[in-house]
C-alpha positions as CSV (number, residue, x, y, z in Angstrom):
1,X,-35.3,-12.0,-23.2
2,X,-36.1,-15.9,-23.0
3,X,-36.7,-15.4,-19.1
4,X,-39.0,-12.4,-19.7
5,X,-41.1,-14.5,-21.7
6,X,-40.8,-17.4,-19.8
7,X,-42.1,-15.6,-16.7
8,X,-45.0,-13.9,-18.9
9,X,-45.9,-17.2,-20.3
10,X,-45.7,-18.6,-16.4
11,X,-48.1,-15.2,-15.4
12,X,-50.8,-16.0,-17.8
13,X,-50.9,-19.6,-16.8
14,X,-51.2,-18.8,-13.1
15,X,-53.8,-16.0,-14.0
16,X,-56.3,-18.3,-16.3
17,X,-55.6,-21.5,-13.5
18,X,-56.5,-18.5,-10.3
19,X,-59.9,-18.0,-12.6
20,X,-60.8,-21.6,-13.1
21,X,-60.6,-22.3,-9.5
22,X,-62.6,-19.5,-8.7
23,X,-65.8,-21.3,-10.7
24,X,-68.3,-23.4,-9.4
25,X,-67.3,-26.6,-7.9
26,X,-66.6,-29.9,-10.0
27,X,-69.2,-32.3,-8.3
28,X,-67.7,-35.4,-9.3
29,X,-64.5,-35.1,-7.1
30,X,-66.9,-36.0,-4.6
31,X,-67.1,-39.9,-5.7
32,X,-69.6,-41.6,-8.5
33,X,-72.9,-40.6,-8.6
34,X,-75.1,-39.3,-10.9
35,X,-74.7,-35.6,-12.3
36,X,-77.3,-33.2,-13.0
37,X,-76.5,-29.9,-15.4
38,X,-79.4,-27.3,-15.6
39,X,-79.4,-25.4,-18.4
40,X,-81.6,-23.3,-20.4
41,X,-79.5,-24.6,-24.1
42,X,-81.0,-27.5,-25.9
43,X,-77.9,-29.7,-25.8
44,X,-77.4,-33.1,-27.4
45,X,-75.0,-36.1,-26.9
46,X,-75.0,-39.5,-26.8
47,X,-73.2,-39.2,-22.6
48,X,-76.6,-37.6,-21.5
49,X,-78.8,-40.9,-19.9
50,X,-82.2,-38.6,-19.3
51,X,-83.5,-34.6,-20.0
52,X,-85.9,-33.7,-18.0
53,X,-87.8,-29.9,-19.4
54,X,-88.9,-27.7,-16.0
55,X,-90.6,-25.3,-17.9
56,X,-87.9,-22.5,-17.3
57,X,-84.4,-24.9,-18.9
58,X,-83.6,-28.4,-18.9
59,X,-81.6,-30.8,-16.4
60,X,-79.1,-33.1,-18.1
61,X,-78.4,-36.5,-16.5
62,X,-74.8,-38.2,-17.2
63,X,-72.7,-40.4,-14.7
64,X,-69.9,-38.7,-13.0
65,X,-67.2,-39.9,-15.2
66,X,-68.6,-38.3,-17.9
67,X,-69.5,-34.7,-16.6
68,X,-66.6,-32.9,-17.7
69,X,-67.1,-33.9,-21.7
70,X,-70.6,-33.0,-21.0
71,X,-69.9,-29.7,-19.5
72,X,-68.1,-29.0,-22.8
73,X,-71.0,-29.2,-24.8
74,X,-72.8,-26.2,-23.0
75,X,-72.2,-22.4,-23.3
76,X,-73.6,-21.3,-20.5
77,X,-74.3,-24.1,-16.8
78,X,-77.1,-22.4,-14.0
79,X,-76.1,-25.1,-12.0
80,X,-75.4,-28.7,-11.4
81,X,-76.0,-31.9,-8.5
82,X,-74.6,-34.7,-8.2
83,X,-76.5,-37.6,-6.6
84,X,-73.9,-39.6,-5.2
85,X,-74.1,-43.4,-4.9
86,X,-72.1,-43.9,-1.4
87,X,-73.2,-42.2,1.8
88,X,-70.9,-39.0,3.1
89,X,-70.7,-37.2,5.6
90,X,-72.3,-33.8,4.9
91,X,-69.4,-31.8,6.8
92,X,-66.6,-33.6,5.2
93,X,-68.1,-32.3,1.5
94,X,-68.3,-28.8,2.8
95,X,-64.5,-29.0,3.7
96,X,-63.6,-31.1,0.6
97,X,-65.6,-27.8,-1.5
98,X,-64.0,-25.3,0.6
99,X,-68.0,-24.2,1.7
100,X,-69.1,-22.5,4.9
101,X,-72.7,-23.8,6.5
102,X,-75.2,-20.9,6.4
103,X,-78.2,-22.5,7.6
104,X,-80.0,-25.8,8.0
105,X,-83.0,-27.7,7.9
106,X,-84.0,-30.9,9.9
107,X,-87.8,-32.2,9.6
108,X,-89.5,-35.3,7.1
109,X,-86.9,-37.3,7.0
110,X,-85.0,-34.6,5.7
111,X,-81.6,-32.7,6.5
112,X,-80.8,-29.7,4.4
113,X,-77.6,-27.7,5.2
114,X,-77.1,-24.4,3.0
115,X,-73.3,-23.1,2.3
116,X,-71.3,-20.5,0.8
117,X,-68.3,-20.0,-0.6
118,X,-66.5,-16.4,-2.3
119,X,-64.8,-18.7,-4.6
120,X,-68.2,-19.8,-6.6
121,X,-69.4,-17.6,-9.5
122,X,-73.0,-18.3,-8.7
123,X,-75.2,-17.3,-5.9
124,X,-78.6,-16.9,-4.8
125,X,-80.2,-15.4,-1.2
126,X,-81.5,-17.2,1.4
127,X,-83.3,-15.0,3.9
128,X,-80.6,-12.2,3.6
129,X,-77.7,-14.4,3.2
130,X,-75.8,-15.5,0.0
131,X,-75.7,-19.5,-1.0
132,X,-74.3,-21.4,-3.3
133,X,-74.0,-24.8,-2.4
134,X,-77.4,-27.2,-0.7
135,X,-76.5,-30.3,0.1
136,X,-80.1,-33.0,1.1
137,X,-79.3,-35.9,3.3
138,X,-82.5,-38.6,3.1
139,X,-82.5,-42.1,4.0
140,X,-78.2,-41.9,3.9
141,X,-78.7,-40.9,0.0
142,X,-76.7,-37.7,-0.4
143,X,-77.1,-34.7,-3.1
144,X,-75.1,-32.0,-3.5
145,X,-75.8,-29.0,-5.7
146,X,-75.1,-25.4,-6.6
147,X,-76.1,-22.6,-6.6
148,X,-78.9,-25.2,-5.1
149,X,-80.8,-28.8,-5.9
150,X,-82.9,-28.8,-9.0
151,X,-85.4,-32.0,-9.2
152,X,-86.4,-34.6,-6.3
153,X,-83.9,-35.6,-4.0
């Protein structure tokens, strides 16, 4: 009997840990930097540094050390970016998410590379394809974001 339970108790565990890897990616594994959380809740909390309203929800600034007790405070994320403070190499964070490279974009100063992965929740389309991970290279600045980059980057 205590084995049966035991290995039920084990089950559920594995279940609920299988679903919470199957979310969105947690931008801050990626180093510091500055995390953006769009939402359409009004949220408040003393670990957001700046809101900014884009007529259709809200991005929430915090640092990356404090996303996770940020992310708490929301019912429902449309996304998140993280604008991280060290230079990476685009390819690395794609194998580091566990994203495939759709597309790109070169031109301005700008490269733009568009990924997918099954494991994310969230997606959008992208001339017939599914994406749910942009990540903007400027001037060695790096920005990460899914489903893609709300704001300037």
């Amino acid at each position: 009997m205590i084995k049966l339970v035991l290995y039920s108790t084990l089950c559920v565990v594995l279940i609920f840990y299988h679903f919470e890897t199957l979310g969105n990616p947690r931008l801050e594994v990626l180093g510091e930097g500055v995390i953006s959380i769009y939402s359409r809740e009004v949220v408040t909390s003393p670990l957001i540094t700046s809101v900014t309203n884009i007529g259709f929800g809200f991005i929430y600034t915090t640092c990356a050390t404090n996303a996770n007790e940020l992310r708490a405070k929301f019912n429902v994320i449309d996304g998140e970016s993280i604008a991280l403070t060290h230079s990476a190499c685009p390819h690395e964070i794609l194998r580091q998410l566990g994203h495939t490279m759709v597309s790109y974009q070169r031109g301005g100063g700008l490269f733009t590379i568009y990924a997918y992965s099954s494991r994310g929740r969230d997606f959008i389309r992208q001339d017939g394809n599914r994406i749910n991970m942009q990540i903007a290279v400027r001037d060695g600045r790096v920005t990460v974001g899914w489903p893609v980059i709300l704001g300037s980057y």
